[in-house]
N, C-alpha and C positions, 0 to 999 in steps of 0.2 A: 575642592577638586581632589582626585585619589592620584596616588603619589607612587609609582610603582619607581620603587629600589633599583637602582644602576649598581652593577655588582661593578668593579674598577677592576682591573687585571690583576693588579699587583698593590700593594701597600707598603710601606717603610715602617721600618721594624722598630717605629713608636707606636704604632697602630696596636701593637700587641702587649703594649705594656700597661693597660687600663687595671682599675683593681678590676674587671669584671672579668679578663681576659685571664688574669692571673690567676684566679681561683673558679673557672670555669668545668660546669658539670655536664657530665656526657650521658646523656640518654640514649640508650639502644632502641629503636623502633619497631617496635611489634618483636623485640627481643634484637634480631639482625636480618629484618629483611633481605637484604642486599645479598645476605652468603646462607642464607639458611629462611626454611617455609614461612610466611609469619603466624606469630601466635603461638609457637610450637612449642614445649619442653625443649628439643634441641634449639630450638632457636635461643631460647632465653640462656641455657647450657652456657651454649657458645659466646654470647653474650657477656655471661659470667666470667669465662674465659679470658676474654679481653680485657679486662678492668672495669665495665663501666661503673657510675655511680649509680646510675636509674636505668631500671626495667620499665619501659613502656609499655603499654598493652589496652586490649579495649575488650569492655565487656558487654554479652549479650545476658538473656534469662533465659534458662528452657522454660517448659509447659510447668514442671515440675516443681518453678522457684529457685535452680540451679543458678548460680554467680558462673559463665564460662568465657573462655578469653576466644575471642572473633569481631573482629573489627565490621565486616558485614552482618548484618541479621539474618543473613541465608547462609544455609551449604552450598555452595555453587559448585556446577557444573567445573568452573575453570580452576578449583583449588583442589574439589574433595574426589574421591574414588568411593565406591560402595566398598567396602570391607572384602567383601570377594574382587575387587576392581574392576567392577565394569564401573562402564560411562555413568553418570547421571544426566538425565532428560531435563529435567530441571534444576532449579532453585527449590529448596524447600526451608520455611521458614525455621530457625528455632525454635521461636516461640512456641510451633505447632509441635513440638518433638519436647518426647522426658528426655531425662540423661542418660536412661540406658538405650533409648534408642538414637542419642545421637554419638554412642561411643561405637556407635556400626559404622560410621564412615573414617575415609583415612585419608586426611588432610595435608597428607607430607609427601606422599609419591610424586606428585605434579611441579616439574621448576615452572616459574612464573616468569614468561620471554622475556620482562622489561625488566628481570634483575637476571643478565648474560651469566654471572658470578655463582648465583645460587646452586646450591648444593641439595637434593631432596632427603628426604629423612624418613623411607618407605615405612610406614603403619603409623605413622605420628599422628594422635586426632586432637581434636578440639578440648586443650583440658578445662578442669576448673580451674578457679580462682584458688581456691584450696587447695590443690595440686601445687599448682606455682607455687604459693608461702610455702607447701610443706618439701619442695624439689629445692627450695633455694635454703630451708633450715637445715637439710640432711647435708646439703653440699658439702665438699671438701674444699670448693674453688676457695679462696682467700677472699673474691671480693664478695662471694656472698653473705661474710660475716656483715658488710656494714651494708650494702645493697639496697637502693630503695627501690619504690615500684612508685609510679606514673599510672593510673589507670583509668580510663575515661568510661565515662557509664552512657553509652549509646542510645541516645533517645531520637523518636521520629515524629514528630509534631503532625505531620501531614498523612503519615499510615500508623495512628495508636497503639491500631493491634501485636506493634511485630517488636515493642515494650511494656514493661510496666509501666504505671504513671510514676512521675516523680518521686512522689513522696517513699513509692514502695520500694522504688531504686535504691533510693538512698536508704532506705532500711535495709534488704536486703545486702548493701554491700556497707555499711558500717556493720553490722553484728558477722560475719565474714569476716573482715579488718580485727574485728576486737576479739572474737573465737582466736584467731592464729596469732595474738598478742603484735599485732604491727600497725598500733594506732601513731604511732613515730617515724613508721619508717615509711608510710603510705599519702600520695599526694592524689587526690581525685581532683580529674580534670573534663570538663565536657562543653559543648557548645550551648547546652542550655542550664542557663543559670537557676534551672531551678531545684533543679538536684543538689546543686552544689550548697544553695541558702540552705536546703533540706537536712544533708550532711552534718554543715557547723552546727544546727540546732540539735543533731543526738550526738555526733558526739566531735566537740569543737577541737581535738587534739591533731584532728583530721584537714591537712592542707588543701588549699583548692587553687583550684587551676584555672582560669578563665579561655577557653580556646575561642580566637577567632580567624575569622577567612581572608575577611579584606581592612582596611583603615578604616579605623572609626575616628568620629570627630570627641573631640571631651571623653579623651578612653578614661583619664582617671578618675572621674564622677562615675561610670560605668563602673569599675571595674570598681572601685568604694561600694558601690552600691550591691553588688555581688558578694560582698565581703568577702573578695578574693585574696590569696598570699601571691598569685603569681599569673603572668599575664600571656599566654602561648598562641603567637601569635603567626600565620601564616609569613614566613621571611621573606615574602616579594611587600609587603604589603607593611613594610616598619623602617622606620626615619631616625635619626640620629633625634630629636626633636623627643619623639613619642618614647622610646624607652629613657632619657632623658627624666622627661615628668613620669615616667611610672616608676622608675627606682629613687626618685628622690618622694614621690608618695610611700615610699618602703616595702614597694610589690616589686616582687623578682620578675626578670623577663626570659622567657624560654623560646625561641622560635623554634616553627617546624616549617619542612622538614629538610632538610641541609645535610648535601650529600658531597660535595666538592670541594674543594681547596680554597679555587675564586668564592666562592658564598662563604666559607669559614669563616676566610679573611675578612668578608664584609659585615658579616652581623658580629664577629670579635670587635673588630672597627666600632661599634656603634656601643657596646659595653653592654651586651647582653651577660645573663647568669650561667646561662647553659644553651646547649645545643641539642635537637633531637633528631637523630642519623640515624639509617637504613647501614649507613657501614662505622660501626662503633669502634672498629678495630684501628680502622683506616684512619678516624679521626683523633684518637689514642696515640696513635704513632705519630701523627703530625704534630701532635702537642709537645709531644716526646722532642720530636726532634729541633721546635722551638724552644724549646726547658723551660715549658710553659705547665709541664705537669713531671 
């Protein structure tokens, strides 16, 4: 039977004294969604900003073989403006777009209703993956020196077209990884594991991520079988029990996405590795203020 997580109001401040709690890593989510566009240079900026230890982000391919960071496979209507700013009519896919024609839209004028906080970032488009390494090597921010990236390679089983196959993903974003020298600093994470086998076999320096949605039964035979370093698991859907056996397998646990105080508290409770927030800042401070970081 599936086990949906009871967040508890409050917890007693043994709750937070797990090693996992204590040396807990903060993932910014699509940079900081919460206060800034996702996916954006500013976004990740400002992310930078706040300390985190990991840049999240998700990547598409243009027409072209471009590595770029969008969590969707489309321009949408609801994110992006035409470069001149009119409306768009539709969705158009990347896939079907090179990179110079997907640096005509501009991704950052539009606030997104379900983040009230957000702040827009007018002309900000869809960069590359190369961008980011090279926006976070120039930085002056402090926490870019050590900064890691989270990156998931978006694949769609059901519409092929609108990805590469696997094998090419995972090429195309290890020689990326290894061009910008951050085979160390770089975690690939995706829902389908076939990327990720693809990955360890060019170039194994490269961590993986196992992302899932709901509770799986015998996660650590899966997740061995994935040969994965870490287990990113939707936070409604994880038990004191399951990250249990997956860090004493020796796989780290990251849930996503965990935006509140009450859910902090509850997957800290449970001795997760890290957190992945839409407000990094927010979560930064809470730590702060437990002297938990």
């Amino acid at each position: 039977m599936k086990k949906i997580l009871l967040l508890a109001a409050a917890f007693s401040s043994a709750a937070f004294a797990s090693e996992a709690s204590a040396g807990l890593s903060v993932h910014g989510h699509r940079g900081t969604r919460g206060t800034r566009p996702e996916n954006t240079l500013p976004a990740f900026e400002e992310a930078l900003r706040a300390g985190v230890d990991v840049l999240e982000m998700d990547l598409a391919v243009t027409k072209d073989g471009y590595l770029v960071v969008s969590h969707d496979p489309y321009v949408t209507p609801a994110r992006c403006l035409g470069r001149d700013g009119t409306k768009l009519s539709s969705p158009v896919a990347i896939r079907s777009l090179t990179l110079e024609e997907l640096r005509r839209y501009d991704c950052g004028s539009q606030r997104n209703p379900a983040f009230p906080r957000q702040e827009t970032s007018p002309g900000a488009g869809i960069p590359t993956l190369d961008e980011v390494f090279g926006m976070v090597s120039a930085s002056t921010i402090p926490a870019a020196r050590t900064v890691e990236f989270n990156i998931e390679t978006k694949i769609f089983p059901w519409e092929p077209t609108l990805a590469p196959d696997p094998d090419e993903f995972a090429r195309l974003t290890a020689e990326t990884v290894v061009r910008n020298q951050m085979e160390n600093r770089v975690i690939a994470q995706s829902f389908d594991s076939r990327t990720l086998r693809a990955l360890k076999k060019i170039e194994p320096a490269i961590r993986t991520s196992q992302l899932t949605h709901e509770e799986l039964l015998d996660i650590v035979p899966a997740l061995k079988s994935a040969n994965t370093d870490i287990w990113s698991p939707n936070y409604r859907w994880i038990t004191a029990d399951a990250v249990k056996a997956v860090r004493a397998a020796g796989i780290k646990v990251a849930p996503w996405t965990v935006n509140t105080e009450e859910e902090w508290n509850a997957v800290m409770a449970l001795g997760v590795d890290a957190i992945i927030t839409d407000y990094p800042a927010d979560l930064i401070g809470y730590l702060k203020s437990k002297k938990l970081r």
